[in-house]
LOTI-616570 format. One line per field, with one value per residue: residue number from 1; residue in three letters; chain; x, y, z of N, C-alpha, C, O in turn. Coordinates in Angstrom, 3 decimals. Layout:
REM LOTI-616570
i	(NUM:...)
aa	(Ala:...)
ch	(A:...)
nxx	(X:...)
nyy	(Y:...)
nzz	(Z:...)
caxx	(X:...)
cayy	(Y:...)
cazz	(Z:...)
cxx	(X:...)
cyy	(Y:...)
czz	(Z:...)
oxx	(X:...)
oyy	(Y:...)
ozz	(Z:...)
***
This chain:
REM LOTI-616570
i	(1:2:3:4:5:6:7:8:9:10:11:12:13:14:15:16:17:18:19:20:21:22:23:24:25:26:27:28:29:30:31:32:33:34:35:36:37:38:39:40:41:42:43:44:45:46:47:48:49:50:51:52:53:54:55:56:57:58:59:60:61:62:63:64:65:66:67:68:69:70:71:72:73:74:75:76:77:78:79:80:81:82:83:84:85:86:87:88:89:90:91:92:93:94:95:96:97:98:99:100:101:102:103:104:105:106:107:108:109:110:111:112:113:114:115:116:117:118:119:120:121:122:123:124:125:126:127:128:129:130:131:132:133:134:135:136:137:138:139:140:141:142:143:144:145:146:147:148:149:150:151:152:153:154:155:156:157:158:159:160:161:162:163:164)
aa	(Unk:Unk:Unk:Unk:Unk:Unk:Unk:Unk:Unk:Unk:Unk:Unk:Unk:Unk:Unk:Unk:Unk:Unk:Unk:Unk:Unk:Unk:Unk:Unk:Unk:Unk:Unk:Unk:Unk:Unk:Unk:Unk:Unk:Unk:Unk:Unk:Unk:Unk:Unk:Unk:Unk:Unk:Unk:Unk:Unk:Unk:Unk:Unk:Unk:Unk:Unk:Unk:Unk:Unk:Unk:Unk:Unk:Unk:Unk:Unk:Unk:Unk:Unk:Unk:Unk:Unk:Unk:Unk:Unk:Unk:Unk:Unk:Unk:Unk:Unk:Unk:Unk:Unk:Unk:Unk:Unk:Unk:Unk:Unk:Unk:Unk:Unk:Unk:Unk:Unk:Unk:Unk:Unk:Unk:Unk:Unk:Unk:Unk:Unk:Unk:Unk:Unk:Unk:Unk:Unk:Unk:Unk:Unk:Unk:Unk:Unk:Unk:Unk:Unk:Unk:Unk:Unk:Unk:Unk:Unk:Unk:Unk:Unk:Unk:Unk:Unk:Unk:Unk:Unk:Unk:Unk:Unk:Unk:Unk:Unk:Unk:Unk:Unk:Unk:Unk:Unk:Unk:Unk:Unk:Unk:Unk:Unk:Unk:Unk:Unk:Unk:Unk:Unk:Unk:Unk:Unk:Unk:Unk:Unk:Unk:Unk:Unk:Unk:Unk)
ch	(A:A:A:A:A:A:A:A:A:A:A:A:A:A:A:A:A:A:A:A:A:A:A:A:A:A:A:A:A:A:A:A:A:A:A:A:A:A:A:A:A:A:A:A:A:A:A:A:A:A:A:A:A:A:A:A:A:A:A:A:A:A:A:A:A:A:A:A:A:A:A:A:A:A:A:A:A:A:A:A:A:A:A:A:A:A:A:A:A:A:A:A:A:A:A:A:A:A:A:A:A:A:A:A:A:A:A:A:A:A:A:A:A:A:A:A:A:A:A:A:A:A:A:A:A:A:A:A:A:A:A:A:A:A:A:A:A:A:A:A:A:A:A:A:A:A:A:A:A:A:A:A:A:A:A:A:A:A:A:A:A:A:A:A)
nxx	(2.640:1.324:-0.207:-1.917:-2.130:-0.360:-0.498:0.411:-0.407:-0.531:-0.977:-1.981:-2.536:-3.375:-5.360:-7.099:-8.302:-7.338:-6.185:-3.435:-1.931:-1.540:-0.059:0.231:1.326:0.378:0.760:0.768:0.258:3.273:4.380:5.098:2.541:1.445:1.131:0.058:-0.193:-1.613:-1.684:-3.982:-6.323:-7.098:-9.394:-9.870:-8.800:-5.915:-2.347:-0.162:2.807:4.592:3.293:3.918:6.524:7.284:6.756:6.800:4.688:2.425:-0.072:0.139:0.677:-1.381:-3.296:-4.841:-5.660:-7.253:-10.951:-10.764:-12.917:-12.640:-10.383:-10.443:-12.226:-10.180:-8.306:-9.995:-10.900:-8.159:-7.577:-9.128:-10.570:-8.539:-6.531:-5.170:-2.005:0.110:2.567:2.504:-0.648:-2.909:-2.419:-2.964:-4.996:-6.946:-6.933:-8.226:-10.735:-11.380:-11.430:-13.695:-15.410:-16.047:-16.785:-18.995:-19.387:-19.734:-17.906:-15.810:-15.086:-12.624:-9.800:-7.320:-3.547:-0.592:2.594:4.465:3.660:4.415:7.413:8.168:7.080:8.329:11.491:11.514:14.219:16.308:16.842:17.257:14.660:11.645:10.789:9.967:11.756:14.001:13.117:12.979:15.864:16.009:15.395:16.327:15.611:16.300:14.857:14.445:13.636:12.222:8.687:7.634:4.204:4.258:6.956:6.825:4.776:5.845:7.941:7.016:5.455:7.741:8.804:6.737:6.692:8.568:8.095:5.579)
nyy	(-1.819:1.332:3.327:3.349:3.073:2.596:1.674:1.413:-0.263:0.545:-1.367:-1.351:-3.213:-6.929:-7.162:-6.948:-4.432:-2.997:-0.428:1.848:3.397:4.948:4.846:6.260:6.290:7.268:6.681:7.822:7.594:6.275:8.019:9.474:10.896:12.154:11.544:10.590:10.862:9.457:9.135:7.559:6.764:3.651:1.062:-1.823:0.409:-0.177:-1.014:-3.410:-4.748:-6.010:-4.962:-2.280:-2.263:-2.789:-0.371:1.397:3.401:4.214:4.538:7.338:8.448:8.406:8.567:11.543:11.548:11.395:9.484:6.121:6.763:9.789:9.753:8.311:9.451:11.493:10.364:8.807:10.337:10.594:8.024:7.408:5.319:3.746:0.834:-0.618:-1.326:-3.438:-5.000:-7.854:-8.245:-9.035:-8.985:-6.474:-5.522:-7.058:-5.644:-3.293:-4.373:-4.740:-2.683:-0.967:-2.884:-2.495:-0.053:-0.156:0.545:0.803:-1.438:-0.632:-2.668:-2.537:-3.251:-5.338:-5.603:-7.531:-6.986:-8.607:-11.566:-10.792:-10.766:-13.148:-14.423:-13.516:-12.673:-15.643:-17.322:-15.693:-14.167:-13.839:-13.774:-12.338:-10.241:-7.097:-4.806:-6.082:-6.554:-4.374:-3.496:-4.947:-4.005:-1.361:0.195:2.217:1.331:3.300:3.454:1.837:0.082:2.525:4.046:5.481:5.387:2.853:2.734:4.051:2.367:0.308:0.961:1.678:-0.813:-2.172:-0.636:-1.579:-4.238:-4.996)
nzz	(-18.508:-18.052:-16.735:-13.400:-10.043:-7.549:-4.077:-0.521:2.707:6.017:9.131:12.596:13.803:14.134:12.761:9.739:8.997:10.794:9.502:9.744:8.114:4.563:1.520:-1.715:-5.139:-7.660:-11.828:-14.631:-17.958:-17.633:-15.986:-12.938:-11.636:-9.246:-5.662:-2.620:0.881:4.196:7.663:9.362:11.694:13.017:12.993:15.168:17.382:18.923:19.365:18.473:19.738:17.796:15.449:15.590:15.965:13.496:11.536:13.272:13.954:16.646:18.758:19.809:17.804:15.669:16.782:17.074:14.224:10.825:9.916:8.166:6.408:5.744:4.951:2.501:1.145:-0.341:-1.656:-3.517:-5.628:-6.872:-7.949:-9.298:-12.420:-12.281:-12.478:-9.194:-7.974:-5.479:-3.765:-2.609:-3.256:-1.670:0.865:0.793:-0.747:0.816:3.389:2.495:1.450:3.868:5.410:3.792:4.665:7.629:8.054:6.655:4.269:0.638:-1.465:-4.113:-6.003:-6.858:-9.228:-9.050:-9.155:-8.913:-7.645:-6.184:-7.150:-10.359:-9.831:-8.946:-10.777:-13.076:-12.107:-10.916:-9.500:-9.371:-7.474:-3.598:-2.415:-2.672:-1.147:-0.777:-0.788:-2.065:-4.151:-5.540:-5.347:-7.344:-9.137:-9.493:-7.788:-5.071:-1.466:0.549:3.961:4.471:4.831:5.592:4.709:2.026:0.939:0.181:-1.226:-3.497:-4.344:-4.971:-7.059:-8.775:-9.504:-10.402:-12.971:-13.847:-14.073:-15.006)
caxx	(1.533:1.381:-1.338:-2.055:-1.854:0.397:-0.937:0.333:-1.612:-0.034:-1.666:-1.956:-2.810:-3.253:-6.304:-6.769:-9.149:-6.650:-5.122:-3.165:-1.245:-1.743:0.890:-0.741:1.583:-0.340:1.349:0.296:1.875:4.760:5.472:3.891:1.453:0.405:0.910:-0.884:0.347:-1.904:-2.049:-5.366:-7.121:-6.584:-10.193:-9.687:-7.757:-5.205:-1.661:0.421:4.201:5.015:3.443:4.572:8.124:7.894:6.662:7.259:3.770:1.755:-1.503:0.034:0.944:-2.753:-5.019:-5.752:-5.467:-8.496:-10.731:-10.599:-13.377:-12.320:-8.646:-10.784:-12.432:-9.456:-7.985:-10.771:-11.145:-6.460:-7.367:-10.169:-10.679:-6.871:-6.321:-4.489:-1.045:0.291:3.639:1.280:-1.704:-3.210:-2.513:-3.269:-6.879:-8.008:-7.095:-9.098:-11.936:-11.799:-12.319:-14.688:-16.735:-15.759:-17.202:-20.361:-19.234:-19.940:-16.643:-16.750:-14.613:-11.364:-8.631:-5.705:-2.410:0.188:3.872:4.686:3.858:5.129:8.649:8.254:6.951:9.719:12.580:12.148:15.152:17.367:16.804:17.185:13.733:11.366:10.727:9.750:13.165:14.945:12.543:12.857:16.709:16.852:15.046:17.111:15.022:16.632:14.101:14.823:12.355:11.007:7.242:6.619:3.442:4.023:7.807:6.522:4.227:6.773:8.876:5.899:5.162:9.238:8.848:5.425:6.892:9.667:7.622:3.911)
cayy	(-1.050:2.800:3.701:2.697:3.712:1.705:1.357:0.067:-0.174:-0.215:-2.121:-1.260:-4.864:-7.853:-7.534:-6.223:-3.208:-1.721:0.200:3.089:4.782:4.510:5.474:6.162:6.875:7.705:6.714:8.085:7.508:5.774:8.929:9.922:12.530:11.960:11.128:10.905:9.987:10.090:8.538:6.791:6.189:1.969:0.498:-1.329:1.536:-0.540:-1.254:-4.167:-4.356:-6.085:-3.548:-0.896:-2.379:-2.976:0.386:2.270:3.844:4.081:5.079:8.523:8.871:8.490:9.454:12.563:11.226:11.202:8.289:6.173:7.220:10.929:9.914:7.788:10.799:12.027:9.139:8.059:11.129:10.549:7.408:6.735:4.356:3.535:-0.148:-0.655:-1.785:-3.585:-5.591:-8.272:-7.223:-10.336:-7.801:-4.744:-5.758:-7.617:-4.483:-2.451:-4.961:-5.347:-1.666:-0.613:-3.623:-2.040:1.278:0.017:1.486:0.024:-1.787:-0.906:-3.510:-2.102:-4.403:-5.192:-6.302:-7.798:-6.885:-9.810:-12.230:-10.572:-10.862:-15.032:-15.483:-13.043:-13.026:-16.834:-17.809:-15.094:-12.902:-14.938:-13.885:-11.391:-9.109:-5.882:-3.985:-6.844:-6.570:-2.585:-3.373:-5.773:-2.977:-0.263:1.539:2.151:1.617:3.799:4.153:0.461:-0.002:3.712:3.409:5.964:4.557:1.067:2.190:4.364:1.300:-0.813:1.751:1.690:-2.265:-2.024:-0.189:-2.444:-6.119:-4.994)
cazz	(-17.987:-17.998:-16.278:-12.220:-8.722:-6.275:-3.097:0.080:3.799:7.388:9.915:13.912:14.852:13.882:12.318:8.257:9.180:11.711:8.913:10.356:7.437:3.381:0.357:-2.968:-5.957:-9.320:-12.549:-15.838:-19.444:-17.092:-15.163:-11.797:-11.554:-8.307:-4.281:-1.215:2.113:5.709:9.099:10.022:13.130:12.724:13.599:16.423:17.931:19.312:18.112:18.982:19.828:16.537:14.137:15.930:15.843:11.897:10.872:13.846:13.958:17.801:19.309:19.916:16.010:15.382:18.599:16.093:12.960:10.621:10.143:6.916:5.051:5.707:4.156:1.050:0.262:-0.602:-2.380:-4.383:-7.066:-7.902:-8.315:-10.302:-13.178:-12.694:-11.373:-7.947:-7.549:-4.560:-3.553:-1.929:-3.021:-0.808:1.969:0.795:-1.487:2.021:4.309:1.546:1.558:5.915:6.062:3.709:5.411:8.823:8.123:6.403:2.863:-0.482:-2.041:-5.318:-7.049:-7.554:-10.095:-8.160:-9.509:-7.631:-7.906:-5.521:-8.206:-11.074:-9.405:-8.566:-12.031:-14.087:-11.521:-10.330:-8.333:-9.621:-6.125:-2.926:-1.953:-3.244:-0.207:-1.369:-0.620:-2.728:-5.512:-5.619:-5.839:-8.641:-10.645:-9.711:-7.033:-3.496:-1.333:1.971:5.388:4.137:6.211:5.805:3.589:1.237:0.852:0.423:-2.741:-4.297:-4.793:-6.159:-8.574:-9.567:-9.884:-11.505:-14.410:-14.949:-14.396:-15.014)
cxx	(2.023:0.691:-2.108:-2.102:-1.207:0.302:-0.615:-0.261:-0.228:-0.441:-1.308:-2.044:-2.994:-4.838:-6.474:-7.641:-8.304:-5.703:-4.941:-2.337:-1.494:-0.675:-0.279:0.143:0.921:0.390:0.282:1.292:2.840:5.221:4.606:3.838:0.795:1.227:0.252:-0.430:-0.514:-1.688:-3.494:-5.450:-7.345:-8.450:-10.252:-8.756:-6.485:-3.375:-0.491:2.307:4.598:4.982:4.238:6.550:8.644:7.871:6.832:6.145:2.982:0.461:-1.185:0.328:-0.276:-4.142:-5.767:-6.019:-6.862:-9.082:-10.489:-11.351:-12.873:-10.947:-9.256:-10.864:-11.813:-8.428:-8.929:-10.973:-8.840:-6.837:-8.522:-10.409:-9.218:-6.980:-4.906:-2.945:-0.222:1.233:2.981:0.158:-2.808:-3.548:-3.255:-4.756:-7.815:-7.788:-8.318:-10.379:-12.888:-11.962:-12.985:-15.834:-17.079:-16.669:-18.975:-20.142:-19.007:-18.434:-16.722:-15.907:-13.400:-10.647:-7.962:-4.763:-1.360:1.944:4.858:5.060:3.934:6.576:8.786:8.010:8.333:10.479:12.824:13.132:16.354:17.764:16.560:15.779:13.142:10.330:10.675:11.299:14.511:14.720:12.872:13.996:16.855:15.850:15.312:16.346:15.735:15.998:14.653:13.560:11.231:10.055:6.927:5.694:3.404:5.706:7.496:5.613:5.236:7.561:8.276:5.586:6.376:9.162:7.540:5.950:8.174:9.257:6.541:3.599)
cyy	(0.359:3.322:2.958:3.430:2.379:1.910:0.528:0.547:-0.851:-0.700:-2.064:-2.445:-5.740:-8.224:-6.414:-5.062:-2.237:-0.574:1.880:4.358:3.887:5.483:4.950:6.720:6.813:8.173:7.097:8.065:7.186:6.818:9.183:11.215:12.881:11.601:11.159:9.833:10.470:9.083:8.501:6.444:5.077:1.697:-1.277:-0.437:0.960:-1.360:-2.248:-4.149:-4.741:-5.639:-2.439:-0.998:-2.501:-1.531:2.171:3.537:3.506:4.554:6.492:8.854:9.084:9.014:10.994:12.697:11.144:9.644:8.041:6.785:8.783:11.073:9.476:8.819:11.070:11.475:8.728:9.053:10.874:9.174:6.302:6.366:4.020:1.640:-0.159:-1.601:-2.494:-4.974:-6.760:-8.253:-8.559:-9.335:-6.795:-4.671:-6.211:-6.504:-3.271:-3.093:-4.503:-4.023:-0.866:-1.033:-2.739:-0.730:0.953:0.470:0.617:-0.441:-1.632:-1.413:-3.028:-3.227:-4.476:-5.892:-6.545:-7.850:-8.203:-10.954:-12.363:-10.907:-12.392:-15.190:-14.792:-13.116:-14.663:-17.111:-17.273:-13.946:-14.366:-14.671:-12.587:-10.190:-7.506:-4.999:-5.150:-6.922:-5.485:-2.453:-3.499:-4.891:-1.698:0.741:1.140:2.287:2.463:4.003:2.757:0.621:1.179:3.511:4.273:5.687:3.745:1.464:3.192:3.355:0.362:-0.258:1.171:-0.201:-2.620:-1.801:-0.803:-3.953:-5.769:-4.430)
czz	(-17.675:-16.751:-14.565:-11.030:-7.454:-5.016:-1.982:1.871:5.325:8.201:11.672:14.782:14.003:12.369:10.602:8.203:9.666:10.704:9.378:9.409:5.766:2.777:-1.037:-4.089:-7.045:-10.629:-13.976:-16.939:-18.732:-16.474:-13.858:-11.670:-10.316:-6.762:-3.277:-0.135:3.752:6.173:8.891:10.714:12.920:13.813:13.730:16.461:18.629:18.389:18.927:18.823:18.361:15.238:14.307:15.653:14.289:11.177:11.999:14.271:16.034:17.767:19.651:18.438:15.431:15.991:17.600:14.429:11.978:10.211:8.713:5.673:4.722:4.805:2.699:0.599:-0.867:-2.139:-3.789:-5.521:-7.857:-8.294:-9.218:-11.896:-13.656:-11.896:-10.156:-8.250:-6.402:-4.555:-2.168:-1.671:-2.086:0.464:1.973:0.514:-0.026:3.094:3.317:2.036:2.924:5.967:5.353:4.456:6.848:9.042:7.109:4.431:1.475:-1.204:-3.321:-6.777:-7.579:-8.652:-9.056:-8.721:-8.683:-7.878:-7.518:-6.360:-9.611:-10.848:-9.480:-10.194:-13.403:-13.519:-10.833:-9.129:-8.790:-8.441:-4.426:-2.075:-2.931:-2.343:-1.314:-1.500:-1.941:-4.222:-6.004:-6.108:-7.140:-9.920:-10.366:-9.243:-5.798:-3.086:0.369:2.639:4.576:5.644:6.429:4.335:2.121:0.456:0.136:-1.455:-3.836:-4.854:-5.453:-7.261:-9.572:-9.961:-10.901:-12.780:-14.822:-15.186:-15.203:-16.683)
oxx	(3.082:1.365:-2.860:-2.112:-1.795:1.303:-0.959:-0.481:0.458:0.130:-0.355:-1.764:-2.760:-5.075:-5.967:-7.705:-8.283:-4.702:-5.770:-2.144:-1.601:-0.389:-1.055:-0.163:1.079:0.684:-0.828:2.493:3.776:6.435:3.385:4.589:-0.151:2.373:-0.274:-0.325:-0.211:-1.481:-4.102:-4.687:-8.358:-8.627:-10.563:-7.867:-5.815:-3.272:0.021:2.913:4.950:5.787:4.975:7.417:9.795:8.734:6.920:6.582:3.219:-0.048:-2.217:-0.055:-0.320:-5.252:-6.957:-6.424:-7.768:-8.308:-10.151:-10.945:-12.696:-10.535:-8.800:-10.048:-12.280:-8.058:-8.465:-11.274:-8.461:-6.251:-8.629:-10.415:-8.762:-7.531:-3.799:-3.089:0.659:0.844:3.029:-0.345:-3.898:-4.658:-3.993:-5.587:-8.972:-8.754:-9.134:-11.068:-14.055:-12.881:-13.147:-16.800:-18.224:-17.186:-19.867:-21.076:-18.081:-17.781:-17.556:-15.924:-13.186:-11.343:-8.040:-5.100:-1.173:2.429:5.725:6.207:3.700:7.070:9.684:8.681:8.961:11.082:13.901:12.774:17.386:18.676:15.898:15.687:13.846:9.414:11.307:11.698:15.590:15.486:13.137:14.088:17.436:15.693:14.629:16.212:15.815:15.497:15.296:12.588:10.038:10.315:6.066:6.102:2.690:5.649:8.044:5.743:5.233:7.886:8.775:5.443:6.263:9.710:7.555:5.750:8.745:9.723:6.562:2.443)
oyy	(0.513:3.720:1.996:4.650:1.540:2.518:-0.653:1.735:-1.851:0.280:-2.749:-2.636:-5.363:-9.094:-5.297:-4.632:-1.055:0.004:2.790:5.549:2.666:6.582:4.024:7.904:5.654:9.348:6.596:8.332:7.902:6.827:9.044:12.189:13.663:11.291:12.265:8.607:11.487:8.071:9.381:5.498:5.199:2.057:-1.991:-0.440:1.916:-1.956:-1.811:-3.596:-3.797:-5.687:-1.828:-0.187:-2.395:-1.311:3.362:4.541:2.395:4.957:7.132:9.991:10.002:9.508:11.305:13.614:10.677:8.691:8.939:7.146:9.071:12.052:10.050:9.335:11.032:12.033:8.410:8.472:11.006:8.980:5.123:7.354:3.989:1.451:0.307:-2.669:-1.639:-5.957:-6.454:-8.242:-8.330:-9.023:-6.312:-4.049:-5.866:-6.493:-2.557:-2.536:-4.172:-3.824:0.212:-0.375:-2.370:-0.466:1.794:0.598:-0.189:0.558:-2.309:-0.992:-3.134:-4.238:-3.646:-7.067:-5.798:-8.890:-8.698:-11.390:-13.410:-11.430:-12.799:-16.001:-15.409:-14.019:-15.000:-17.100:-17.942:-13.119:-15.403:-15.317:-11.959:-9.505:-7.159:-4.675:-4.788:-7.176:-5.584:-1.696:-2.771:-5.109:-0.828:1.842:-0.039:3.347:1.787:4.563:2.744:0.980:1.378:3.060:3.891:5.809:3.902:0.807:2.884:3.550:-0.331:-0.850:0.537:-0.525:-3.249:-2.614:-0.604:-4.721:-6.333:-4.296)
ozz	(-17.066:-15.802:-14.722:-11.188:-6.771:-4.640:-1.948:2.106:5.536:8.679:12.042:15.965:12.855:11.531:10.500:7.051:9.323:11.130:9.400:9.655:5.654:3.253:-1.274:-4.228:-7.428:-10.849:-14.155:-16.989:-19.089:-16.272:-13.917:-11.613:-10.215:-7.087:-3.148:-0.163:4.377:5.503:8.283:10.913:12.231:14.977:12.778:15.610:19.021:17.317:19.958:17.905:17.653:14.308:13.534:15.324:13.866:10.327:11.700:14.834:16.508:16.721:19.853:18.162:14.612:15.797:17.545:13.715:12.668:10.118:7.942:4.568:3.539:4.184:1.711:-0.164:-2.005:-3.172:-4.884:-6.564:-9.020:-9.359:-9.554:-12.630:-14.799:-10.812:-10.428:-8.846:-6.301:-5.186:-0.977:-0.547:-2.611:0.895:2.831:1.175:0.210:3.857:3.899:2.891:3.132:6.761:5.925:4.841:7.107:10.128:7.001:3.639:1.387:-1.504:-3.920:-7.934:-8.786:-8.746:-8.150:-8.866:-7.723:-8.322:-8.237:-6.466:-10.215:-11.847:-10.217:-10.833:-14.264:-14.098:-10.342:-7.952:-8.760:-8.476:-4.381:-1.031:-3.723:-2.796:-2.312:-2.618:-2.410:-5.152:-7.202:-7.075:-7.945:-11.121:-10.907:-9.778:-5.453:-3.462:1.172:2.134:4.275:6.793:7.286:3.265:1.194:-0.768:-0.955:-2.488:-5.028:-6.026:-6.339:-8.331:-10.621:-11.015:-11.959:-13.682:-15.894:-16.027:-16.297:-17.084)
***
């Protein structure tokens, strides 16, 4: 696959709406043409010790942050009629879903492919797990500042174009 946008979603709480930060790389002909990285105001507004401890994100990182549709906007003309990418896209397609619903706003059917299980079904039991940072290795991306979200889809892209 040539042609995509890798996508991954941070989460303020527990719940798949709260998304507080998005990474968007945009591959064309196999090269990227593209990024986008904001902070989001996470609806609920609240952010629990264990996100905050994975990605390192708070309620003062965001208190002025814009909301999501203001960040789609933005998003939705790099990445149109490209399908989505995502290293769990389980995660990422149902935080998509939980806050278009959230905001009232028409979903409008993205693809989604899932790097996740590209790795289980071509790498098998040649990686002792397939954690994103382990997957990223065994195709020759370092992934550094893992759980920042624009991090996180740079490395799905780099695994994208060697499983997908």
């Amino acid at each position: 696959m040539k042609d995509f946008a890798a996508i991954d979603f941070e989460t303020a709480n527990g719940r798949r709406s709260s998304v507080c930060s998005v990474g968007v790389v945009v591959v064309r002909d196999g090269k990227e043409t593209g990024r986008f990285y904001s902070l989001i105001r996470p609806v609920p507004d609240y952010y629990t010790y264990w996100t905050t401890r994975v990605h390192g994100l708070s309620a003062r990182d965001t208190a002025d942050a814009p909301t999501f549709p203001e960040v789609w906007q933005q998003i939705e003309s790099l990445i149109e009629g490209l399908p989505l990418v995502a290293h769990n896209k389980t995660f990422d397609e149902g935080c998509l879903k939980a806050v278009f619903a959230e905001y009232g706003m028409e979903y409008p059917g993205y693809r989604f492919l899932c790097t996740l299980s590209a790795s289980r079904r071509m790498l098998g039991n040649q990686l002792p797990d397939h954690q994103l940072h382990t997957v990223a290795g065994a195709c020759g991306y370092c992934l550094e500042n893992h759980h920042h979200a624009l991090a996180d889809a740079e490395a799905c892209a780099a695994i994208a174009l060697k499983l997908l």
